[in-house]
DSSP file (Angstrom, degrees, kcal/mol; ACC not computed):
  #  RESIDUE AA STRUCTURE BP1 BP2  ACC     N-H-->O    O-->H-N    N-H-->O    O-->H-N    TCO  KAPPA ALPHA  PHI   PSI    X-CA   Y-CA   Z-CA
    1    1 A X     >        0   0    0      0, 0.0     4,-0.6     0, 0.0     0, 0.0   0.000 360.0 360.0 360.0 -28.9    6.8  -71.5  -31.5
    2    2 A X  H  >  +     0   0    0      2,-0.2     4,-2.1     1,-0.1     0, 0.0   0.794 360.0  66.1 -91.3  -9.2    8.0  -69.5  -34.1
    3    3 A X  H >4 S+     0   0    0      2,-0.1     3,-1.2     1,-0.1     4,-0.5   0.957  93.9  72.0 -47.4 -63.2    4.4  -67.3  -34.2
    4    4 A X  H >> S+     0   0    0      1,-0.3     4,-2.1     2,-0.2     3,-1.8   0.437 101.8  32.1 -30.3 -84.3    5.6  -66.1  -30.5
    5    5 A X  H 3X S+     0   0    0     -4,-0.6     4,-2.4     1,-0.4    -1,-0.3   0.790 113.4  62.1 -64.5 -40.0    8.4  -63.7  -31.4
    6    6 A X  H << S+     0   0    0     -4,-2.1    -1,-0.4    -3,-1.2    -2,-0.2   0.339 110.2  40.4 -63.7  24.7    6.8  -62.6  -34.7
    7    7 A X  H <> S+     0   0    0     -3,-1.8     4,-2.9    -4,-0.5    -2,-0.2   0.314 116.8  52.8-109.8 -35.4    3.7  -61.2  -32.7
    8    8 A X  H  X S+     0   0    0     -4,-2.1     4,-0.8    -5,-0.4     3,-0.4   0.995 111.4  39.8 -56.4 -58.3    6.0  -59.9  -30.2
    9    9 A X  H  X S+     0   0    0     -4,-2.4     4,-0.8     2,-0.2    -1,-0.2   0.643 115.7  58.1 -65.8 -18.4    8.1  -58.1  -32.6
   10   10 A X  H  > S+     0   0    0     -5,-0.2     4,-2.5     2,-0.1    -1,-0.2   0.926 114.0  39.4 -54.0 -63.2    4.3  -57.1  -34.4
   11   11 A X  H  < S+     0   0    0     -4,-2.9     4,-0.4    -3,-0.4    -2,-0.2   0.118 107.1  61.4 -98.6  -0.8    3.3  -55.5  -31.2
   12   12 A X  H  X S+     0   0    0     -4,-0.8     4,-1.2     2,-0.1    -1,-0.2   0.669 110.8  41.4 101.7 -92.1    6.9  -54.1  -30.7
   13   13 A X  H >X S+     0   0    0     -4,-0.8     4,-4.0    -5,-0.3     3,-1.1   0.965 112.1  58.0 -40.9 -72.5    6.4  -51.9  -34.2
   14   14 A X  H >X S+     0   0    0     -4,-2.5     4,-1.3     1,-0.3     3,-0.8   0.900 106.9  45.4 -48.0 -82.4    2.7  -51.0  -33.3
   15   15 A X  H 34 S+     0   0    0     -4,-0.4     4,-0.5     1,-0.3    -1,-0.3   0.559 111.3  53.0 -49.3 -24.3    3.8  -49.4  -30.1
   16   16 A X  H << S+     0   0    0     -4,-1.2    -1,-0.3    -3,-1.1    -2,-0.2   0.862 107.9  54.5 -70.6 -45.8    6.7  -47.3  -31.7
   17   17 A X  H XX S+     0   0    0     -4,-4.0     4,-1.6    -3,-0.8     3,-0.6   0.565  83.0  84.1 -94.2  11.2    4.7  -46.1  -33.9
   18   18 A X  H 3X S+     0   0    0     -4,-1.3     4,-2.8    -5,-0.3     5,-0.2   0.995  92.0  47.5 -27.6 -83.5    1.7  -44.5  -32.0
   19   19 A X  H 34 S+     0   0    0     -4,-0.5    -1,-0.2     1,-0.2    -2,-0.1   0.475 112.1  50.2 -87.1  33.2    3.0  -41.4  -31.2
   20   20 A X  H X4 S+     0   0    0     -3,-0.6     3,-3.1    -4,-0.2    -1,-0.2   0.919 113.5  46.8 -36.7 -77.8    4.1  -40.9  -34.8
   21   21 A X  H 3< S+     0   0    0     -4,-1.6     3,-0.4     1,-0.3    -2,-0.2   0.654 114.6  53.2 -27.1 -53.9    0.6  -42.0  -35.8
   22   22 A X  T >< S+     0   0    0     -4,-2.8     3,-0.6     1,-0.3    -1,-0.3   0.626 102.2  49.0 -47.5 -39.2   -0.4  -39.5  -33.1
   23   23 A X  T <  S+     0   0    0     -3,-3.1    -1,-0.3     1,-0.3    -2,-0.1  -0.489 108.0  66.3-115.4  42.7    1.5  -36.0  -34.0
   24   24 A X  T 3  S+     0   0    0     -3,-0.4     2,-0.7     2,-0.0    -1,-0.3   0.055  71.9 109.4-151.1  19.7    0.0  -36.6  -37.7
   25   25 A X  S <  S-     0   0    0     -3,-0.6     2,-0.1     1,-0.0    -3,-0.0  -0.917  73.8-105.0-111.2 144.3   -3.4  -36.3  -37.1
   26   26 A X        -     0   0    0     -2,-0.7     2,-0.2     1,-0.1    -2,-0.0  -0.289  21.3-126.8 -82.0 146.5   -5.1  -33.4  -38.4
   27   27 A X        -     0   0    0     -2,-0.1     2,-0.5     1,-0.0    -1,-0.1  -0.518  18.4-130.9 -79.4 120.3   -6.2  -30.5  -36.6
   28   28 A X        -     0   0    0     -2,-0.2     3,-0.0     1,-0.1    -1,-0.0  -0.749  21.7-127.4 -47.4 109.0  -10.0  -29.2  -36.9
   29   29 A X        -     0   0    0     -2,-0.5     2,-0.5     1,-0.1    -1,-0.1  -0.206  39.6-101.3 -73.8 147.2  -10.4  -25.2  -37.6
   30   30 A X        -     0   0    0      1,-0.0     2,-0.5     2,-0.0    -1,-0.1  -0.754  39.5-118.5 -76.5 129.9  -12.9  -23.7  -34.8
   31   31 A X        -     0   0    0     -2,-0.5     2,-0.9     1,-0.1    -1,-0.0  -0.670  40.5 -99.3 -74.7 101.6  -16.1  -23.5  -36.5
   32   32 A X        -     0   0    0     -2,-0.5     2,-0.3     1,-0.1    -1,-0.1  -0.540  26.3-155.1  85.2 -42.6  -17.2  -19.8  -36.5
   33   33 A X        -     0   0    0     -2,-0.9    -1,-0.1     1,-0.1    -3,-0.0  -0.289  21.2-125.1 -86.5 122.8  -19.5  -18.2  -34.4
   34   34 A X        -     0   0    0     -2,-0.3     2,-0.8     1,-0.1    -1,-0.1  -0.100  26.0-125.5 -36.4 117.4  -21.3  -15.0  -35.5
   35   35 A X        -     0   0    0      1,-0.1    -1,-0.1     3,-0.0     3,-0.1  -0.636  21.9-142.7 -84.0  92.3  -20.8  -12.0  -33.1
   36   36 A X        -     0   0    0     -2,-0.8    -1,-0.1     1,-0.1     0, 0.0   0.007  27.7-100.8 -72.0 155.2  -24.2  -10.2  -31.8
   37   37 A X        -     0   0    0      1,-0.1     2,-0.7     0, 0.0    -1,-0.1  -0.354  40.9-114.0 -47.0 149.0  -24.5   -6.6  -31.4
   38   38 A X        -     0   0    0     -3,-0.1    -1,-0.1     1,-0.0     3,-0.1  -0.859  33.8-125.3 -51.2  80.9  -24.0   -5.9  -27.4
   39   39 A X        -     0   0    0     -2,-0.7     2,-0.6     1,-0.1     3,-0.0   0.096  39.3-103.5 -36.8 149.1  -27.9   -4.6  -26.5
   40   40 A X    >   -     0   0    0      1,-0.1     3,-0.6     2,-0.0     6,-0.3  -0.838  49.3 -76.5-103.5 135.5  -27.1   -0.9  -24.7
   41   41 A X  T 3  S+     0   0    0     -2,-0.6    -1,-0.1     1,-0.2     3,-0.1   0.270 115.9  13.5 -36.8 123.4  -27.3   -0.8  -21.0
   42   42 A X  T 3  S+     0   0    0      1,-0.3    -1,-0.2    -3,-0.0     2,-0.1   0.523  90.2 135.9 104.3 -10.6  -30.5   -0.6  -19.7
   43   43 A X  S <> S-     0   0    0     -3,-0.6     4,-3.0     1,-0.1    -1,-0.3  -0.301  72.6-104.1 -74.6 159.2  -32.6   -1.6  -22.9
   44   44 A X  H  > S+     0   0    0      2,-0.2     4,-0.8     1,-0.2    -1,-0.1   0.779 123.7  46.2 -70.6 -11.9  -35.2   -3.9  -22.8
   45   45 A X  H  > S+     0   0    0      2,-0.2     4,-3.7     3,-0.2     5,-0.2   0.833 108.2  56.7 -60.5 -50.7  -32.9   -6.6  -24.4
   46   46 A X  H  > S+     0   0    0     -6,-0.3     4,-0.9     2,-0.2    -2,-0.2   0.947 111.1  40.8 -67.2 -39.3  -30.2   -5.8  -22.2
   47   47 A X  H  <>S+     0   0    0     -4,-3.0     5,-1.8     2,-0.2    -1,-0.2   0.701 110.2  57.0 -81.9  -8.4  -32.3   -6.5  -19.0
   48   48 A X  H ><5S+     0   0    0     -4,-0.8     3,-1.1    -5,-0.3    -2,-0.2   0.892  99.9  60.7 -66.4 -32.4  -34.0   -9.6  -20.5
   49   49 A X  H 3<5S+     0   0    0     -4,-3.7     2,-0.5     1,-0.3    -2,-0.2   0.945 105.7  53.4 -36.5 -60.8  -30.3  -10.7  -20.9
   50   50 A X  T 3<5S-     0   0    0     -4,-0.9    -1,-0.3    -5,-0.2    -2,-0.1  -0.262 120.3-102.8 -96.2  27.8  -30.5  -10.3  -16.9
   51   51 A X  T < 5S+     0   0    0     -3,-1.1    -3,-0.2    -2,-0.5    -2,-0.1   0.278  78.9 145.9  79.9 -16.7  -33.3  -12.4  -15.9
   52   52 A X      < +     0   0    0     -5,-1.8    -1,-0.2     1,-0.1    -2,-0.0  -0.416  22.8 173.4 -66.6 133.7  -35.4   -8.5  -15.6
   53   53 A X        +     0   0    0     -3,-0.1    -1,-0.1    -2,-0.0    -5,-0.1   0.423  34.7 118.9-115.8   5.2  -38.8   -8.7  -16.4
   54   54 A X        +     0   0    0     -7,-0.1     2,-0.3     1,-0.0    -7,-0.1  -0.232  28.7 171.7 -44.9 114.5  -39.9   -4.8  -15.3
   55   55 A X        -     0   0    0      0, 0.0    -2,-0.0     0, 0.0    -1,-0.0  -0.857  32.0-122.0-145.9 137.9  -41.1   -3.1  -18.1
   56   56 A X        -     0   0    0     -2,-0.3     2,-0.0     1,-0.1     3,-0.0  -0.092  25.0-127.6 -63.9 141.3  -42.8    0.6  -17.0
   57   57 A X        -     0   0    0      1,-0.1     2,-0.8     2,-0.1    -1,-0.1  -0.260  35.6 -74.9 -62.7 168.5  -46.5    1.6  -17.9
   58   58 A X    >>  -     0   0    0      1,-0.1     3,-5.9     2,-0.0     4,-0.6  -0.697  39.0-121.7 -75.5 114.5  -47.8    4.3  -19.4
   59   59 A X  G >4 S+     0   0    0     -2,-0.8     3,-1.0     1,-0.3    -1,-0.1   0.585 114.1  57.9 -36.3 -23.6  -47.9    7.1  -17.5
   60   60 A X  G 34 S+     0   0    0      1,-0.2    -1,-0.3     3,-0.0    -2,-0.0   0.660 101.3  57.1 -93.2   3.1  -51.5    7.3  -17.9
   61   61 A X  G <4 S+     0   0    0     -3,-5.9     2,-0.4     2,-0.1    -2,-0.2   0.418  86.3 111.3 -76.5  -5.5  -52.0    3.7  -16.3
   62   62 A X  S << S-     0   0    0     -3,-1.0     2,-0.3    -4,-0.6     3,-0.0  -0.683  75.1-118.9-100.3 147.5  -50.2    4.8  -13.2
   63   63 A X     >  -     0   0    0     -2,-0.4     4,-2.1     1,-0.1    -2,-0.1  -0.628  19.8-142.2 -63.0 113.9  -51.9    5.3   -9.7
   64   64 A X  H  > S+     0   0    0     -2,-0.3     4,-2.9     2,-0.2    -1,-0.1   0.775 102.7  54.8  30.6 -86.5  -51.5    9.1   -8.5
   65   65 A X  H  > S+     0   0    0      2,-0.3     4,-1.7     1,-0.2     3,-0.3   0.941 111.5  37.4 -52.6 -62.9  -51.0    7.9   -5.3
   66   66 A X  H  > S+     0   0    0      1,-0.3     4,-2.8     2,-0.2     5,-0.4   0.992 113.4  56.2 -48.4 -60.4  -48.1    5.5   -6.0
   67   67 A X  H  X S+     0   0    0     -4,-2.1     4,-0.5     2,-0.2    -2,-0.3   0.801 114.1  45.4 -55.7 -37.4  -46.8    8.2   -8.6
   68   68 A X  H >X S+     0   0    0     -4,-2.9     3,-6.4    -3,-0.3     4,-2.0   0.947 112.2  60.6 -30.3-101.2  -46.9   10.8   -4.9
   69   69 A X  H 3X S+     0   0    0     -4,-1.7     4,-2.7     1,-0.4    -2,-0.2   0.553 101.7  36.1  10.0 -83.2  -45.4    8.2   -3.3
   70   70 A X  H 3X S+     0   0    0     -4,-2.8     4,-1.4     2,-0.2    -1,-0.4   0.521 110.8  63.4 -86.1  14.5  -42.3    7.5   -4.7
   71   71 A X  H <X S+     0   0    0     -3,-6.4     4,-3.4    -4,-0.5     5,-0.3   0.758 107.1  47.6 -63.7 -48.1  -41.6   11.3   -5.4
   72   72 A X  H  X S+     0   0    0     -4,-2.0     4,-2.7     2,-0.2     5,-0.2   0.987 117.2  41.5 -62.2 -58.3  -41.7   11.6   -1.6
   73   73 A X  H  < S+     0   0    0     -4,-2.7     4,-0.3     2,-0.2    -1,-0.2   0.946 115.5  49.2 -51.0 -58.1  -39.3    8.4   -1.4
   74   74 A X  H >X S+     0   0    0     -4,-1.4     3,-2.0     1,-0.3     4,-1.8   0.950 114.5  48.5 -50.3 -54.9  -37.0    9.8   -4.4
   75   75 A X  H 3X S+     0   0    0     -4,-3.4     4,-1.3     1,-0.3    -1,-0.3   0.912 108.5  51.2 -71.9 -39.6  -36.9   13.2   -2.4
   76   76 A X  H 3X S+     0   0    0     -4,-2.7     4,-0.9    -5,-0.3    -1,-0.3   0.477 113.1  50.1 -71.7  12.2  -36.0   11.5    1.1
   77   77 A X  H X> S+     0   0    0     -3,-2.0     4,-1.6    -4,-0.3     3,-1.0   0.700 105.8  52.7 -98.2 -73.4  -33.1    9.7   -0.6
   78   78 A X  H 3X S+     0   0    0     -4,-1.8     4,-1.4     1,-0.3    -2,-0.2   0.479 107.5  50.4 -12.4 -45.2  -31.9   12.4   -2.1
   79   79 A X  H 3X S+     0   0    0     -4,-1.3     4,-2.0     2,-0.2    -1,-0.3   0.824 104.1  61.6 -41.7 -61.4  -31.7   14.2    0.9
   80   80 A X  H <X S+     0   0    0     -3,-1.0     4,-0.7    -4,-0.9    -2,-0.2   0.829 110.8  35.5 -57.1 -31.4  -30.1   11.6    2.4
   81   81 A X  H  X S+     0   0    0     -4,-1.6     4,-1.8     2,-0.2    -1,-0.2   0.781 104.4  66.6 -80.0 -27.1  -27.3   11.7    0.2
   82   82 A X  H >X S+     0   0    0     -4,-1.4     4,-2.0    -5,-0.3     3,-0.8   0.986 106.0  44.9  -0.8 -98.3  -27.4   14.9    0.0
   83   83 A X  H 3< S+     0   0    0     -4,-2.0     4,-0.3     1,-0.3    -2,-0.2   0.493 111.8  58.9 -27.1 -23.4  -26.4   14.8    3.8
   84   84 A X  H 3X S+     0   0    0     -4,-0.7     4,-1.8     2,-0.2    -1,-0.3   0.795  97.2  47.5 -89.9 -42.9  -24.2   12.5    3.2
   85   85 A X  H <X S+     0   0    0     -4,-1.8     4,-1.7    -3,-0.8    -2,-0.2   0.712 111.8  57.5 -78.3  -9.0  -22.0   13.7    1.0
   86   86 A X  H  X S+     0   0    0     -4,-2.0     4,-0.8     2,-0.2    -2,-0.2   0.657 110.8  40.9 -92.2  -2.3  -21.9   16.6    3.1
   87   87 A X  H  > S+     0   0    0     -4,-0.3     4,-2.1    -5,-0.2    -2,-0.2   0.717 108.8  55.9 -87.3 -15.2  -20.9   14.8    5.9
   88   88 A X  H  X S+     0   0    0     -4,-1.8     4,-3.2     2,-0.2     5,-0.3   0.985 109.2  53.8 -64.1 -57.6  -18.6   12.7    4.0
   89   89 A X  H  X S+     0   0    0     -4,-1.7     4,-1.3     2,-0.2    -1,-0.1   0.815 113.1  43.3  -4.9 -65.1  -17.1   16.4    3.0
   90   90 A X  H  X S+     0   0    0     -4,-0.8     4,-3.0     2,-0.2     5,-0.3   0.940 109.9  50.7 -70.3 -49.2  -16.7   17.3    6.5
   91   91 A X  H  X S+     0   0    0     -4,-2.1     4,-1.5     1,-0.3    -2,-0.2   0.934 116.1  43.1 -49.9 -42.5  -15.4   14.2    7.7
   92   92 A X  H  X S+     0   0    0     -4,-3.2     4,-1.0     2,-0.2    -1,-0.3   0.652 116.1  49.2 -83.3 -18.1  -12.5   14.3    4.7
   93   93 A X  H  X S+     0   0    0     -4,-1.3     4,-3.3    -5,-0.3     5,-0.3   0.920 113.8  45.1 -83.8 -22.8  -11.9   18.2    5.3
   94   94 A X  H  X S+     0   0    0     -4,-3.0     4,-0.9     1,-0.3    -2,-0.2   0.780 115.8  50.2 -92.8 -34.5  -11.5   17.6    9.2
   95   95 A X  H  X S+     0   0    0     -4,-1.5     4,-3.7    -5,-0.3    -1,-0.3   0.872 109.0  47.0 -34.5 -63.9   -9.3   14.5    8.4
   96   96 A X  H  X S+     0   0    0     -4,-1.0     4,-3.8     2,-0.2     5,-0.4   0.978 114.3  50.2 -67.8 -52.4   -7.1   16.3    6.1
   97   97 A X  H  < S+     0   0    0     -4,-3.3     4,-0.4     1,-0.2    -1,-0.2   0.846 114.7  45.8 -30.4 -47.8   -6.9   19.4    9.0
   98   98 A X  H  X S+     0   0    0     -4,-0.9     4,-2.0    -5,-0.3    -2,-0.2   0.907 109.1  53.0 -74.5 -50.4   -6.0   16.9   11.4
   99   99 A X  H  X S+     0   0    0     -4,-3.7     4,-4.6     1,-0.2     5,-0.2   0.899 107.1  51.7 -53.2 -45.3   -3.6   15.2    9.2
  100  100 A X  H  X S+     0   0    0     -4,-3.8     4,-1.4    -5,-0.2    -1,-0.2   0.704 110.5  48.4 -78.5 -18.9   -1.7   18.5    8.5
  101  101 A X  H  > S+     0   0    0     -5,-0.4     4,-3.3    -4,-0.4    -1,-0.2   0.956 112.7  47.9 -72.5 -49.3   -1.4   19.3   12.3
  102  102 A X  H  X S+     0   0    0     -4,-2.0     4,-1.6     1,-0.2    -2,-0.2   0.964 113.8  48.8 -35.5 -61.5   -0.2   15.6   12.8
  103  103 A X  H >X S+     0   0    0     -4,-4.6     4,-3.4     1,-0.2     3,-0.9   0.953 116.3  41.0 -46.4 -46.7    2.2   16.4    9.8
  104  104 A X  H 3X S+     0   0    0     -4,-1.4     4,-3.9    -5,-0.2     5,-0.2   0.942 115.7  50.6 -42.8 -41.3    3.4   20.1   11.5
  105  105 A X  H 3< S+     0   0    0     -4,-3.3    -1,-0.2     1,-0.2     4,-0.2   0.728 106.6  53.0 -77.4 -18.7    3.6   18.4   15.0
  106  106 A X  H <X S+     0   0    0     -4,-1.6     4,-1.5    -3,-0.9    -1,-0.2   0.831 117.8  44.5 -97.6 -34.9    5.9   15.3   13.5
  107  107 A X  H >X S+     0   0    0     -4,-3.4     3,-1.1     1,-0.3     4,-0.7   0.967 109.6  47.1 -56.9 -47.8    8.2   18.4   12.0
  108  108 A X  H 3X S+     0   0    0     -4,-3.9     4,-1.6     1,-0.3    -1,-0.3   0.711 115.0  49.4 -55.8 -21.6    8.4   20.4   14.8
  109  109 A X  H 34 S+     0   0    0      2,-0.3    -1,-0.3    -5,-0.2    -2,-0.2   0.709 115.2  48.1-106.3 -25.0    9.3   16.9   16.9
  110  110 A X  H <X S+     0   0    0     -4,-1.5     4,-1.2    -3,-1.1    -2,-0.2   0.399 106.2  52.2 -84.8  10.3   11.9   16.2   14.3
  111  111 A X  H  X S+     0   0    0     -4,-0.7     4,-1.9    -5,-0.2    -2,-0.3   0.803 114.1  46.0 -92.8 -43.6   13.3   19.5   14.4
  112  112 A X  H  X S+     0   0    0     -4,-1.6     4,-0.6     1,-0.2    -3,-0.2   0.758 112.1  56.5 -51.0 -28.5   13.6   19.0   18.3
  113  113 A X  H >> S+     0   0    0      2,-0.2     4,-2.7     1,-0.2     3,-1.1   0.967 104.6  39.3 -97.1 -46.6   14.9   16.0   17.8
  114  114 A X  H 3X S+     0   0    0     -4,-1.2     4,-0.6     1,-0.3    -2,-0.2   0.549 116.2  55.7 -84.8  -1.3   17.8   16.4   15.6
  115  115 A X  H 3X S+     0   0    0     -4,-1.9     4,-1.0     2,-0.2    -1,-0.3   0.599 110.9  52.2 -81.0 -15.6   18.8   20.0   17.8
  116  116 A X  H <X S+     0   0    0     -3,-1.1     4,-2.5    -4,-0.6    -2,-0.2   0.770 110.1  41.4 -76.0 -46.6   18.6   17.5   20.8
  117  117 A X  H  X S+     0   0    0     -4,-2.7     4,-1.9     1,-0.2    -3,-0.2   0.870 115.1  52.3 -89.7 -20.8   20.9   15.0   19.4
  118  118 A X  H  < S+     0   0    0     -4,-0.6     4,-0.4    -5,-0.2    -1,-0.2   0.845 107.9  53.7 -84.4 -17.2   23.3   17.9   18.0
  119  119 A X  H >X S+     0   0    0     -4,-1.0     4,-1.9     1,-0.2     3,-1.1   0.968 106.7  53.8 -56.3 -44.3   23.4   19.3   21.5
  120  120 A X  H 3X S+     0   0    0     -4,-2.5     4,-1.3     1,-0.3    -1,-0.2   0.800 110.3  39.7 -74.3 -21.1   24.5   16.1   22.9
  121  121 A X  H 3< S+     0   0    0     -4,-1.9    -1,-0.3     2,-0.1     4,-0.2   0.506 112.8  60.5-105.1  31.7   27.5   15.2   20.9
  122  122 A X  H <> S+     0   0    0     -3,-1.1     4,-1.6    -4,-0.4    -2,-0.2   0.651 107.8  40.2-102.1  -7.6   28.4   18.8   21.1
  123  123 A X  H  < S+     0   0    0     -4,-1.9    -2,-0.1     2,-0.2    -3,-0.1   0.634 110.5  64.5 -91.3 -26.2   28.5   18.6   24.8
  124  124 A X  T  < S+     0   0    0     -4,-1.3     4,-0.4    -5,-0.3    -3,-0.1   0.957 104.1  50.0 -37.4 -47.4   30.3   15.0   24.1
  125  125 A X  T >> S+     0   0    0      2,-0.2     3,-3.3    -4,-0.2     4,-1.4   0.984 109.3  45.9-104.4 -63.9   32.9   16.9   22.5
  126  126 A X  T >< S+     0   0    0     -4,-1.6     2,-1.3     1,-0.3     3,-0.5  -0.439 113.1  49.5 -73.1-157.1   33.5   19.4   25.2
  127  127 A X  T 3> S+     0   0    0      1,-0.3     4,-1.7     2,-0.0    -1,-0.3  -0.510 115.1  44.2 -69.1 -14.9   33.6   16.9   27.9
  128  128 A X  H <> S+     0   0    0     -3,-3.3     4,-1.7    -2,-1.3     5,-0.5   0.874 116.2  47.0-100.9 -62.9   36.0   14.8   25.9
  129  129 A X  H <X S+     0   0    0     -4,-1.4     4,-1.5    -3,-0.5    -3,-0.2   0.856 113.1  50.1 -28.6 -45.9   38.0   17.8   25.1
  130  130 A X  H  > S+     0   0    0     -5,-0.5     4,-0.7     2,-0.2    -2,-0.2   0.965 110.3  49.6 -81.2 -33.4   37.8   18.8   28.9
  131  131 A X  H >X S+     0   0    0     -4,-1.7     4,-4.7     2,-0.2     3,-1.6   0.962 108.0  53.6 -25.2 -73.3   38.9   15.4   30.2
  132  132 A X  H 3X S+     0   0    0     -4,-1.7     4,-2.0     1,-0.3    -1,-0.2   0.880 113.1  45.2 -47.0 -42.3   41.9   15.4   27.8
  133  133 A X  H 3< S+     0   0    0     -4,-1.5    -1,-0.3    -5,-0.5    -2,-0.2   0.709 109.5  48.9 -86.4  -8.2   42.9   18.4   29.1
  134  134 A X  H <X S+     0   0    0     -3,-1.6     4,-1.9    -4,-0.7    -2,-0.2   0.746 108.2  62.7 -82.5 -35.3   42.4   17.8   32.9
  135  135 A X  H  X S+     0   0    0     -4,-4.7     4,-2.9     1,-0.2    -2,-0.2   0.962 104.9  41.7 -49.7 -59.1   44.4   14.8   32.0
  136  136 A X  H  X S+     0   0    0     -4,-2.0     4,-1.3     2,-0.2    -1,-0.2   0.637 112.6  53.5 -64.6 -21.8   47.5   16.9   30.9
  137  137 A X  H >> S+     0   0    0      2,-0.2     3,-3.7     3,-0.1     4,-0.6   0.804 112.3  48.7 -80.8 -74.1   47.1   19.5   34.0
  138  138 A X  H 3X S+     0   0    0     -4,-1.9     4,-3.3     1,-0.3    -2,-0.2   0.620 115.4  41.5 -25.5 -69.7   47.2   16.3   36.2
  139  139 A X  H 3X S+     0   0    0     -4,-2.9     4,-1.0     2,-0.2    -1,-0.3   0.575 118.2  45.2 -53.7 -20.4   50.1   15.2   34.4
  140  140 A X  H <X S+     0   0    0     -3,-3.7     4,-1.3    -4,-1.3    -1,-0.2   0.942 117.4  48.4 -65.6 -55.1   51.8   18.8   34.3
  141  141 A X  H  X S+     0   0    0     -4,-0.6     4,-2.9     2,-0.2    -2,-0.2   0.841 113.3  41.6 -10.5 -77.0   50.9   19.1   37.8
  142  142 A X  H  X S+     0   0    0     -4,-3.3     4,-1.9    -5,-0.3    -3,-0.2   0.974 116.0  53.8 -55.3 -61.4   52.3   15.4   38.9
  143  143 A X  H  X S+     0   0    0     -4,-1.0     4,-2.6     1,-0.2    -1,-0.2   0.704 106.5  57.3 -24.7 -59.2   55.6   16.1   36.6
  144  144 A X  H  X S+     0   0    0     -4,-1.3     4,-0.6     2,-0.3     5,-0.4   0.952 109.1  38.2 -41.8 -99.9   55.8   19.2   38.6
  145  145 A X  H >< S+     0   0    0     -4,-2.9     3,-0.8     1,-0.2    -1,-0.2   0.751 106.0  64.8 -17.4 -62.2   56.0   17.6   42.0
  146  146 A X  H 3< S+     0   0    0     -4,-1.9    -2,-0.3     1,-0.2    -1,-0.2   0.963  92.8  67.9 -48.7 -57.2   58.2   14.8   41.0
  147  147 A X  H 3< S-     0   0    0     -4,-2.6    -1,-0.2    -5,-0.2    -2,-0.2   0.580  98.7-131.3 -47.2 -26.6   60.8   17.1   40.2
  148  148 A X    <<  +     0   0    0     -3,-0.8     2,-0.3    -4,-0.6    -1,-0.1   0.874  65.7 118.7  87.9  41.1   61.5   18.4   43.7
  149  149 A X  S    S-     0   0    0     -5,-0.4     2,-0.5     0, 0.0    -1,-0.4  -0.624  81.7 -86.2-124.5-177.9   61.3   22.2   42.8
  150  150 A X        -     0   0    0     -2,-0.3     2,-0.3    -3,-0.1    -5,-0.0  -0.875  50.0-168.8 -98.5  94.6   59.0   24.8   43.9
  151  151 A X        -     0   0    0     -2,-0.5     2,-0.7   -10,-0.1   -10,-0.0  -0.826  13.6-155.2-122.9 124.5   56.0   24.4   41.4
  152  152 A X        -     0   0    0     -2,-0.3     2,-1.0     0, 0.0    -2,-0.0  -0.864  28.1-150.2-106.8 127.2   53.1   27.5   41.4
  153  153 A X        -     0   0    0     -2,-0.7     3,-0.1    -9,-0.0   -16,-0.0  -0.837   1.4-137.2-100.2 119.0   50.1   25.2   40.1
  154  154 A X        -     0   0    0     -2,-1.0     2,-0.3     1,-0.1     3,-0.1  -0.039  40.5 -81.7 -58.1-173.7   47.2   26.9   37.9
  155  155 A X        -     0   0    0      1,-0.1    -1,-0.1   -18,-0.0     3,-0.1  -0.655  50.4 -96.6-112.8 149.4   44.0   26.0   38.6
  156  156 A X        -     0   0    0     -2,-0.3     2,-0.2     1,-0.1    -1,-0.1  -0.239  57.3 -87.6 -53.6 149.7   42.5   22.7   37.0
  157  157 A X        -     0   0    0    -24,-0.2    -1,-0.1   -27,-0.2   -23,-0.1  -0.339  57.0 -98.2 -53.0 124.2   40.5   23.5   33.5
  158  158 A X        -     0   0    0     -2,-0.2     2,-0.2    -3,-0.1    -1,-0.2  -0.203  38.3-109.2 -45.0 163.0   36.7   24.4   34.5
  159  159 A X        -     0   0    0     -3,-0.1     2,-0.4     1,-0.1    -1,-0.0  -0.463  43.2-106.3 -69.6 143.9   34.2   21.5   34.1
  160  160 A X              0   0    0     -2,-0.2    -1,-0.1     1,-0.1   -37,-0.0  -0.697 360.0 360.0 -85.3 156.5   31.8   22.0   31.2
  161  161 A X              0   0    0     -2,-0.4    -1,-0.1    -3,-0.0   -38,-0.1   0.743 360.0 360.0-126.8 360.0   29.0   22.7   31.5
């Protein structure tokens, strides 16, 4: 009976001290490794790196024909890209043209816009202005009347227009 609580109390100890035990073991240095040149693009190292196994004859081992051959291919590429970047050319000047009209047309259509919106509250303004003053001939007018005299009425303010 009395083992029982000394194994507990054993096993207790043991388990407090783990992660002491833990944060006091030493650290390993990284081992090392020696740093190889970088082969320069396009070497025969650098495309054995890359799974290429190509490596050119000597021009006097090569077929004529072939050596025809892809000059005629090299030269139709060329061409095509050639062509290409002059249609790319065209396409981006005709773009840019197009863009700058867009841009002109967006001025011209916020210059319209914001003489359109000062016309309308400047025609606000006389209409509120001519109201307020048709209001007060009414009310000169009515005044007029009420009074029971002999009243020569001007003419109502024009409308704006």
């Amino acid at each position: 009976m009395t083992r029982l609580p000394l194994a507990c109390a054993a096993a207790v100890l043991t388990l407090a001290a783990v992660p002491a035990l833990a944060q006091q073991a030493k650290t390993v240095a990284p081992v090392a490794v020696p740093q190889q040149a970088e082969p320069s693009v396009g070497s025969e190292e650098w495309l054995r790196q890359r799974g290429e196994t190509y490596s050119a004859a000597p021009d006097s081992a090569q077929n004529p024909a072939e050596i025809e051959a892809t000059s005629k291919l090299n030269a139709g590429n060329a061409a095509q890209a050639e062509a290409a970047e002059r249609a790319d050319a065209e396409a981006r000047a005709a773009f840019e043209a197009e863009n700058q009209r867009w841009r002109e047309e967006q001025a011209r259509s916020s210059t319209a816009r914001a003489q359109w919106e000062a016309d309308v509250a400047a025609a606000d303004s006389a209409r509120t202005r001519w109201e307020r003053e048709r209001a007060q001939w009414e009310a000169d007018v009515a005044a007029c009347r009420a009074s029971n005299r002999v009243c020569i009425v001007p003419e109502p303010p024009a409308a704006p227009k």
